[in-house]
C-alpha positions as CSV (number, residue, x, y, z in Angstrom):
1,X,-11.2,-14.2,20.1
2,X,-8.5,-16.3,19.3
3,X,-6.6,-14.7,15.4
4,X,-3.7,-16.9,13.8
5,X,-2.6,-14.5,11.2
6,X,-0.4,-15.7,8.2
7,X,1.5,-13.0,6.0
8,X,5.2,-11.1,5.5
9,X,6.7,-8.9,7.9
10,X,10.1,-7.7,8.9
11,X,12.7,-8.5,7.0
12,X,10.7,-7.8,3.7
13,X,9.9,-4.6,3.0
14,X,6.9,-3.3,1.5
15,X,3.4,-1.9,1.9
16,X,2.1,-5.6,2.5
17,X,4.5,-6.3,5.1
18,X,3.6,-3.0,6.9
19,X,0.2,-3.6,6.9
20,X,0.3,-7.1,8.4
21,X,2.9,-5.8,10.8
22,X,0.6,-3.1,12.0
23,X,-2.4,-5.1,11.5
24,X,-1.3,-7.8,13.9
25,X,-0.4,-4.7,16.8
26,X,-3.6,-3.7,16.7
27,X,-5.3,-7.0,17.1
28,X,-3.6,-8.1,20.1
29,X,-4.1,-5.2,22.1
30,X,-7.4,-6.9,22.0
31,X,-7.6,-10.9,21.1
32,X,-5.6,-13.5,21.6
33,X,-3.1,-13.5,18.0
34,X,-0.3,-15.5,16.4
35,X,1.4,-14.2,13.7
36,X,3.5,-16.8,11.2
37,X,5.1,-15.1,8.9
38,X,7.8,-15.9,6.4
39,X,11.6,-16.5,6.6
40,X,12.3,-15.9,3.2
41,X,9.5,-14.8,0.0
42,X,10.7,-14.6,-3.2
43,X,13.2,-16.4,-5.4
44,X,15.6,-13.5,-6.4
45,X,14.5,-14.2,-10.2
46,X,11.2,-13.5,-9.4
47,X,11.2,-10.3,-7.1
48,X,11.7,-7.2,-9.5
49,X,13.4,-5.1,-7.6
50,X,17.1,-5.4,-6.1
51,X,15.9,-7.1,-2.9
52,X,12.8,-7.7,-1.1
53,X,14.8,-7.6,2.3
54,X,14.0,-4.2,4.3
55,X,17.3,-2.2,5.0
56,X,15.8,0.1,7.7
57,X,18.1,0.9,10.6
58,X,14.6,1.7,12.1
59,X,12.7,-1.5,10.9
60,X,9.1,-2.0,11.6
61,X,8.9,-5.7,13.5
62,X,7.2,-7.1,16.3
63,X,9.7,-9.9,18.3
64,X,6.3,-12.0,18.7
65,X,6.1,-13.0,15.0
66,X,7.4,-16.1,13.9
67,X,8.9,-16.1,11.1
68,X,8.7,-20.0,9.9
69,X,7.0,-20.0,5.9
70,X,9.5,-20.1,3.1
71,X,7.9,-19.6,-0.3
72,X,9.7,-22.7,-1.9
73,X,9.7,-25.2,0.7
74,X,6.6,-27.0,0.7
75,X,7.7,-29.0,4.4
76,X,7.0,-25.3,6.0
77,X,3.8,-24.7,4.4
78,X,2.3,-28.3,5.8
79,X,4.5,-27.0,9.1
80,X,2.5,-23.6,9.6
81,X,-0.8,-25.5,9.1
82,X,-0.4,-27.9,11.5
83,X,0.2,-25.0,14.0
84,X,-2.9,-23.2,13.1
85,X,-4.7,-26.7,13.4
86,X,-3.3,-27.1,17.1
87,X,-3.8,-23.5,17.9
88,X,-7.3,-23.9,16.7
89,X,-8.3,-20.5,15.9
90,X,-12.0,-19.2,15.0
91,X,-10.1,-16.8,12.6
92,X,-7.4,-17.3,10.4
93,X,-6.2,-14.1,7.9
94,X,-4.4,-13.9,5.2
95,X,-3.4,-11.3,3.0
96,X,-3.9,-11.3,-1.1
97,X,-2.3,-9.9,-3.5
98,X,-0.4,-11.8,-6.2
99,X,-0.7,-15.6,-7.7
100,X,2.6,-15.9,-6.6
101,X,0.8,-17.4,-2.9
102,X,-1.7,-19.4,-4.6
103,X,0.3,-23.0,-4.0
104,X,1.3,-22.0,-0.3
105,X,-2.2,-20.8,0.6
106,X,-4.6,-23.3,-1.0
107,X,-2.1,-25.8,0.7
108,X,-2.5,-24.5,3.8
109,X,-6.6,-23.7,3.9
110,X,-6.9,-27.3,2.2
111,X,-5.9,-28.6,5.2
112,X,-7.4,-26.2,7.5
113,X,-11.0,-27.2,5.6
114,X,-10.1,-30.4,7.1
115,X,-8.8,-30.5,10.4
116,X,-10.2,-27.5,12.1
117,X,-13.2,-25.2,12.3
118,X,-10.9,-21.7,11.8
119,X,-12.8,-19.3,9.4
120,X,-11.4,-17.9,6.8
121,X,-10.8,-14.2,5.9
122,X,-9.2,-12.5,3.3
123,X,-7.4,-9.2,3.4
124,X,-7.7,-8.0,-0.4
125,X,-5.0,-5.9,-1.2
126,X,-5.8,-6.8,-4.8
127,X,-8.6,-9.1,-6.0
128,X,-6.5,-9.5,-9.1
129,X,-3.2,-8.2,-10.2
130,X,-2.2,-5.1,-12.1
131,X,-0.4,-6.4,-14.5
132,X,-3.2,-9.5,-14.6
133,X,-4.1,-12.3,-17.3
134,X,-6.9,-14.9,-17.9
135,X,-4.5,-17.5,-16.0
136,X,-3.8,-15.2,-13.4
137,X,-7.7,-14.6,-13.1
138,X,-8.7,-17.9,-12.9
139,X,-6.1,-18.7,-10.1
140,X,-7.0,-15.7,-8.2
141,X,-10.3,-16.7,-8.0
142,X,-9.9,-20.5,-6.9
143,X,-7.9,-19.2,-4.2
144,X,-10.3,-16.8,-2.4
145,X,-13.6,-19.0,-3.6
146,X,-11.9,-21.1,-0.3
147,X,-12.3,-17.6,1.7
148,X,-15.3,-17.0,4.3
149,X,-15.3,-14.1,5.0
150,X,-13.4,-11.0,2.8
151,X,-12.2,-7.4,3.3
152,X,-11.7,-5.0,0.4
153,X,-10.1,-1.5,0.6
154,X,-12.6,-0.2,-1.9
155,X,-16.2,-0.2,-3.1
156,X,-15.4,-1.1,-7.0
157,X,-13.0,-4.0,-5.4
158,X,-16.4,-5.4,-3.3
159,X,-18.4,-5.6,-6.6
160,X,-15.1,-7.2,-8.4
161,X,-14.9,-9.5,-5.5
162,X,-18.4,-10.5,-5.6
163,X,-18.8,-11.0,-9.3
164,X,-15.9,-13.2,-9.8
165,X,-16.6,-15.3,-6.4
166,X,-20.2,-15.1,-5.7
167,X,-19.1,-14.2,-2.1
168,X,-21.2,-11.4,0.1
169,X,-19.3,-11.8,3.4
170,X,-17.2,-8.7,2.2
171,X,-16.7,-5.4,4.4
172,X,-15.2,-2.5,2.9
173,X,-12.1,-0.6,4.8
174,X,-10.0,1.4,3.6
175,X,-6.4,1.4,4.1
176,X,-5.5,2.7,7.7
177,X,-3.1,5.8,8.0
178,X,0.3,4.9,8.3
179,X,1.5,7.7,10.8
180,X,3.5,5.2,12.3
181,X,6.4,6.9,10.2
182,X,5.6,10.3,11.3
183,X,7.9,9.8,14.3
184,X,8.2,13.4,14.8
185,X,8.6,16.8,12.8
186,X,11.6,17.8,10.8
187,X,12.2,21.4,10.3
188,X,11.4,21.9,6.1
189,X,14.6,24.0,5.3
190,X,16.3,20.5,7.5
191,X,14.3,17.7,5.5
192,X,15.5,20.2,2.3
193,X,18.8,20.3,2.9
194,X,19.3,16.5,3.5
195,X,18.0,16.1,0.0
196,X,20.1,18.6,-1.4
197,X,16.8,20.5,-2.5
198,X,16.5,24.2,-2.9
199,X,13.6,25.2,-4.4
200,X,10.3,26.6,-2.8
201,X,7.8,24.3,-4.1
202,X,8.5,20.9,-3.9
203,X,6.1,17.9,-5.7
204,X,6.4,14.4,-4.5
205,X,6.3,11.5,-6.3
206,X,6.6,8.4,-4.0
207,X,6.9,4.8,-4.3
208,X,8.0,1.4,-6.6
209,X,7.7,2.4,-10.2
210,X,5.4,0.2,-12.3
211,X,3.7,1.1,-15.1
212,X,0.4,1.5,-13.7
213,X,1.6,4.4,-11.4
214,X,1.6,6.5,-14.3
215,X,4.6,8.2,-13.3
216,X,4.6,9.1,-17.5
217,X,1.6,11.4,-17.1
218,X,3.3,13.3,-14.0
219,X,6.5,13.7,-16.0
220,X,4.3,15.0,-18.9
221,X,2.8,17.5,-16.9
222,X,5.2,19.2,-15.4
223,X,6.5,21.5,-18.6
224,X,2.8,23.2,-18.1
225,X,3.5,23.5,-14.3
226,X,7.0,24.9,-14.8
227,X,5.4,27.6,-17.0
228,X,3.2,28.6,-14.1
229,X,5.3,28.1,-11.0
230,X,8.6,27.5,-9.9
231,X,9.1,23.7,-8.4
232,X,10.8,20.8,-8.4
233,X,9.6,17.4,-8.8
234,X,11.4,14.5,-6.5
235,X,11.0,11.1,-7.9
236,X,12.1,9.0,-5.3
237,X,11.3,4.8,-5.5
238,X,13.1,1.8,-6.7
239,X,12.4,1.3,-10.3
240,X,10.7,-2.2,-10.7
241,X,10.7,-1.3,-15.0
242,X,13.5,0.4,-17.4
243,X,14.4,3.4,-16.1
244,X,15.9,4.7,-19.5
245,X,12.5,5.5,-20.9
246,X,11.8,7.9,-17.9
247,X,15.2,9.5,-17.9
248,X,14.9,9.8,-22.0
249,X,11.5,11.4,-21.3
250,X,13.0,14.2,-18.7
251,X,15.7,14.5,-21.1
252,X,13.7,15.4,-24.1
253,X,11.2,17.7,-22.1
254,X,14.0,19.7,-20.6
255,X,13.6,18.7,-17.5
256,X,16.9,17.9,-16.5
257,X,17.3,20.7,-13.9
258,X,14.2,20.1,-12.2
259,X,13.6,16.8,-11.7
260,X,15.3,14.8,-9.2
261,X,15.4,11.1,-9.2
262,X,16.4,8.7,-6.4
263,X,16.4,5.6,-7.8
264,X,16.3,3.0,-4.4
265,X,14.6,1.6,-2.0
266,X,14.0,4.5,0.5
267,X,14.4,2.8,4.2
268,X,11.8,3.4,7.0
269,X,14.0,6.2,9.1
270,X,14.3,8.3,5.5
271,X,10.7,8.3,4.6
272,X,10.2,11.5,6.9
273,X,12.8,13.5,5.2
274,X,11.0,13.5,1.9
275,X,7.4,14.3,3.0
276,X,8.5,16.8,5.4
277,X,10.5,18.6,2.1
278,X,7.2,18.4,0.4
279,X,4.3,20.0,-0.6
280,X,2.0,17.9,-2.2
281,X,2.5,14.2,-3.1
282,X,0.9,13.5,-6.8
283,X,-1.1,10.0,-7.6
284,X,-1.2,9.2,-11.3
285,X,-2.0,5.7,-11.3
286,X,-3.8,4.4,-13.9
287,X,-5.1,1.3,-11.7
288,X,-5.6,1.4,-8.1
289,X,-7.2,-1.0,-5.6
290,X,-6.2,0.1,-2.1
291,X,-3.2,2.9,-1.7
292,X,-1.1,3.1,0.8
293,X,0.4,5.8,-0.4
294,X,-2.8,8.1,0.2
295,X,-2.5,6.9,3.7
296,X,1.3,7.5,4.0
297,X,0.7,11.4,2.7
298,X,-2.2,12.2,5.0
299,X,0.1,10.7,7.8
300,X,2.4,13.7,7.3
301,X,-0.1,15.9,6.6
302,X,0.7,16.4,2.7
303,X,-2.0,16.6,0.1
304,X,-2.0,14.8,-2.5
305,X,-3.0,14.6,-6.6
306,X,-4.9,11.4,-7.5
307,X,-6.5,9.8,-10.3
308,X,-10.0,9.5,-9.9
309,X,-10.2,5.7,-9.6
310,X,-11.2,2.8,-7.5
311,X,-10.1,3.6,-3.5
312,X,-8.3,6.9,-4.6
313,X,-11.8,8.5,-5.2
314,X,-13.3,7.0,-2.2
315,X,-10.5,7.9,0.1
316,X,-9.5,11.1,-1.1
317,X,-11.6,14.7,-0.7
318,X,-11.6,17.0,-3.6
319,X,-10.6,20.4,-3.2
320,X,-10.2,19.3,0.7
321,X,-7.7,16.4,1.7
322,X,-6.3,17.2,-2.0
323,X,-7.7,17.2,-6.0
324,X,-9.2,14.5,-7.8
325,X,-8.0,14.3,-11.8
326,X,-9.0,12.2,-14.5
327,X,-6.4,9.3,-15.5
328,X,-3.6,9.3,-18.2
329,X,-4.6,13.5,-17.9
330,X,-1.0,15.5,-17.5
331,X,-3.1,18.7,-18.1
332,X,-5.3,18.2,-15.8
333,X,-2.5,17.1,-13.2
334,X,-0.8,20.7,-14.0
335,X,-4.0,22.2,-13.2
336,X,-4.2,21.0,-10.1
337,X,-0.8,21.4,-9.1
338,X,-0.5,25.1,-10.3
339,X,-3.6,25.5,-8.6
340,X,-3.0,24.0,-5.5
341,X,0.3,26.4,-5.0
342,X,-1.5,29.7,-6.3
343,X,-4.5,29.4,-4.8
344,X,-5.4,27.1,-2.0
345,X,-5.8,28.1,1.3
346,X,-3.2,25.4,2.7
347,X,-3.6,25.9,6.5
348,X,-7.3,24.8,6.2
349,X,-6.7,22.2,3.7
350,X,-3.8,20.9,6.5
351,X,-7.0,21.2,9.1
352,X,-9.0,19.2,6.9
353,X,-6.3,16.0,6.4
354,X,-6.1,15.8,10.0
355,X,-10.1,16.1,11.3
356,X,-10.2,13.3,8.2
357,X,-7.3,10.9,8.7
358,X,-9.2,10.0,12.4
359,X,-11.4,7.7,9.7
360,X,-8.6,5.9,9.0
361,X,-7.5,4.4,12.1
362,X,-6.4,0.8,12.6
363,X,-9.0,0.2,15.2
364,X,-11.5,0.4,12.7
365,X,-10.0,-2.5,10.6
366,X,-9.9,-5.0,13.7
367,X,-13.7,-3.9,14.8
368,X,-14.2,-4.8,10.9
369,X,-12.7,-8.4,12.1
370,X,-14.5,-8.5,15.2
371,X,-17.5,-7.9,13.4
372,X,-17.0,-11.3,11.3
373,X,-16.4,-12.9,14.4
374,X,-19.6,-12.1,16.0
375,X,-21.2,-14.5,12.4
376,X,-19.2,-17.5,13.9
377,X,-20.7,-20.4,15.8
378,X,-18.3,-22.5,17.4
C-alpha cells in the first residue's frame, strides 16, 4: 500500500513527534511511505514552553522525512498537497491533537477531496483539547468530519469521537511502548548518582507540567507517604504553567528536603537515567486521552500510579502492571505508593509489565492501518 503521512518529527520534540517518527518506521518496513513533515511548528508566542526544538545529542529522526510544512506559510501547505496529489496515495494520515492545525490541514484535505482518491485517516491523539472551549470544539470537529477513517487510543475517545462526528470507521489502539529509549540498562546506584539522588525509594513524576497532570494531588500526597516510608519524589519536566504555585506548595508542606525538581526539557539520551533511578512512576492526571507516558514506564519496566480515567484504565492492570486510583485523590495516591514499597511482590509485578507490554507493539498499530486499507476500492 502506498502511505503519505503528514505530521512533526525531528527537530521538535515531543510525544507527537515521537510517535509519528516511530509510526512512519514501522510502516515502511512494510508499504511503500512518504513522510512530510514540518520545518518549523510554532510561532515562539504560541508554544508554552522555552522551545519546541528537540536538543537530544541522541535525536530520534529518520533521513527519509522531509521536512517541507511551515505552520505560517500558507505556499507550503498548497506545496505538500500537491505532492500527496502526485504521489497519489490510497492513505494519507495525519495526526490530531490541537486547533492550532485546523487552517494547515483542512487546506490540505480540501484539496486532496478534489484532486485525488487518497483516504483519509486520523490518528487521534486528542479528539478535543485539554484545556478545550466551545470554539475549540466546533473547530475540532469540522476538521476530522473531513476524516475517513479514525484511530483513537482509547474506548471513551471512540464514543467522543463518534458522538461529535457521526463517524464509525474508528479502531481503537492504544499507544505503543516506547522502548525505543531503553537503549540499554544503567546500573541503579549509576542512574542515582547522576541525579545526585540518595535515597532508597525513589517516585517519579515525568513529563510537561499542565494543569491537568495533576501534579497538585501527587505533591499533596506525599506528607502521608513520608509518614510511612522513606522516599523521595523527582519532579522532572519543563513547566508549561507558573511554577511558583508548585514550589510555594513544597514549601508550605515541608517538603523541601524531599522533593527534587528539574525544571527542563529532559533530552532523549537522559530519559534512561531517570527511570532507571526509579521505582514507580505516578499518573495523576485529571484528563487523559492516550498516555505516552504509561507506555514510556512499562518500556523501562517501572510501574506506575494512575488515575483511573479514559486510556489509563484501559491500559494499565491493577495491582499487576501498577494501581489504579481515583482522580484529584492524594490519599488514595499515598495508599498506593506506601503500598506498593511495603508490600508488593515487585519481581512478579516486573514479570507482569513485560509478558504485557508485548500488546503494545507498533506492529499492531500499522496492521490497525492495513486493516482500513483492506475497505478501500481503488
Amino acid at each position: 500500500m502506498k502511505i503519505d503521512l503528514v505530521g512533526p518529527s525531528y527537530p521538535f520534540r515531543g510525544g507527537i513527534s515521537h510517535y509519528s517518527t516511530l509510526l512512519f518506521k514501522s510502516l515502511k518496513k512494510r508499504h511503500k511511505v512518504k513522510f512530510y513533515s514540518f520545518k518549523r511548528q510554532y510561532p515562539h508566542f504560541l508554544y508554552p514552553g522555552k522551545t519546541d526544538k528537540d536538543s537530544s545529542h541522541v535525536p530520534l529522526r529518520d533521513a527519509e522525512i522531509e521536512p517541507c510544512l511551515d505552520s505560517l506559510n500558507p505556499f507550503t501547505w498548497l506545496n505538500v498537497a500537491r505532492k500527496i496529489v502526485r504521489d497519489n496515495p490510497e492513505m494519507t494520515l495525519f495526526p490530531w491533537w490541537v486547533v492550532f492545525w485546523a487552517p494547515q490541514f483542512l487546506t490540505i484535505i480540501c484539496i486532496l477531496k478534489l484532486f485525488s482518491k487518497t483516504k483519509i485517516l486520523f490518528i487521534c491523539h486528542n479528539i478535543l483539547e485539554h484545556e478545550n472551549n466551545r470554539i475549540k470544539d466546533f473547530i475540532s470537529k469540522l476538521v476530522l468530519s473531513r476524516g475517513d477513517y479514525f484511530i483513537v487510543h482509547s474506548e471513551e475517545e471512540k464514543e467522543r469521537l463518534i458522538k461529535i462526528t457521526g463517524k464509525t470507521q474508528v479502531k481503537v489502539n492504544f499507544t505503543p511502548t516506547y522502548e525505543i529509549f531503553n537503549s540499554g540498562e544503567i546500573p541503579r546506584e549509576k542512574a542515582k548518582e547522576r541525579l545526585r539522588i540518595t535515597e532508597e525509594n525513589i517516585i517519579l513524576f515525568f513529563g510537561f507540567v499542565r494543569e491537568y497532570k495533576g501534579l497538585v494531588y501527587l505533591i499533596e500526597a506525599m506528607p502521608d507517604i513520608l509518614k510511612n516510608i522513606e522516599a523521595r519524589l523527582v519532579i522532572a519536566g519543563e513547566f508549561w504553567e507558573d511554577k511558583s504555585h508548585y514550589l510555594k506548595m513544597i514549601k508550605d508542606l515541608n517538603l523541601g528536603k524531599k522533593v527534587t525538581v528539574i525544571d527542563r526539557y529532559i533530552p532523549n539520551e537522559e530519559i534512561p537515567y531517570f527511570f532507571y533511578s526509579s521505582d514507580i512512576v505516578v499518573l495523576p492526571y485529571t484528563s487523559v486521552t492516550g498516555c505516552s507516558l504509561v507506555q514510556l514506564a512499562l518500556g523501562f519496566n517501572k510501574p506506575v500510579v494512575a488515575s483511573r480515567i479514559g486510556a489509563l484504565a484501559e491500559v494499565v492492570c491493577d495491582q499487576e502492571t501498577g494501581f489504579l486510583v481515583p482522580p484529584k485523590n492524594p490519599h488514595e495516591i499515598a495508599k498506593a505508593v506506601v503500598g506498593f514499597f511495603r508490600d508488593s511482590d515487585k519481581d512478579k509485578m516486573a514479570e507482569s509489565i513485560k509478558k504485557e507490554r508485548e500488546k503494545f507493539s507498533w506492529d499492531y498499530l500499522v496492521e490497525k492501518i492495513e486493516k482500513f486499507g483492506e475497505l478501500i476500492d481503488r
